[in-house]
N, C-alpha and C positions, 0 to 999 in steps of 0.2 A: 504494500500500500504506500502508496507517496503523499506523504504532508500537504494539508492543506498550506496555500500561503498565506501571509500576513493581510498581505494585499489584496486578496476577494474574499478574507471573511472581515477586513474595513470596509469594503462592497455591500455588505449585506445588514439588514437591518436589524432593528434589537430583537424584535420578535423574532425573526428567524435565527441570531446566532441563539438564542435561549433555547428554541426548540433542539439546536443541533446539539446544544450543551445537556438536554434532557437524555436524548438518542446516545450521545457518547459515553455517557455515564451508565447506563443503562446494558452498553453491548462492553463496557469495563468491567461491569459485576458479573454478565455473562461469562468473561471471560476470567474471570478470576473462578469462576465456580470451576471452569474446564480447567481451569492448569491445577485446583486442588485435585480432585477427581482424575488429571491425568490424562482429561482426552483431548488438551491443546495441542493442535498439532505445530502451531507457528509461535513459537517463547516469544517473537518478539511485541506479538498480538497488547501485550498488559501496557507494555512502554510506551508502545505506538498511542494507545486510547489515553496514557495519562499526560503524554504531551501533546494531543488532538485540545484533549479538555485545557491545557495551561494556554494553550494559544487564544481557544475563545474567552475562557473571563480575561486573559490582559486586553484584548479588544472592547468586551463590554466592559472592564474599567475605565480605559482610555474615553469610549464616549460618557463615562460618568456614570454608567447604572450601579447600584449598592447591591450588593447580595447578603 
């Protein structure tokens, strides 16, 4: 999977990075349940979803929303 960039998720609006930020978090817990459980097949799967999620809140911080 290749990184979203910085630059088209400043492109996109609050609602939509929030939803993405709900979605990423969401397929993070999935994947954390698979690598306990052992049926991950891609280790880098956990990494990839925890710096997916660091990219959108520094974007919704940057335009001001509080979490």
């Amino acid at each position: 999977m290749k990184p979203t960039k910085a630059k088209d998720l400043r492109a996109m609006s609050i609602d939509e990075l929030q939803a993405r930020l709900r979605v990423l978090r969401a397929q993070l817990r999935d994947a954390r349940f698979k690598k306990a459980l052992g049926q991950l097949e891609d280790r880098n799967l956990v990494r990839y979803y925890r710096r997916e999620i660091a990219r959108v809140l520094t974007v919704l911080r940057e335009k001001g929303v509080k979490l």
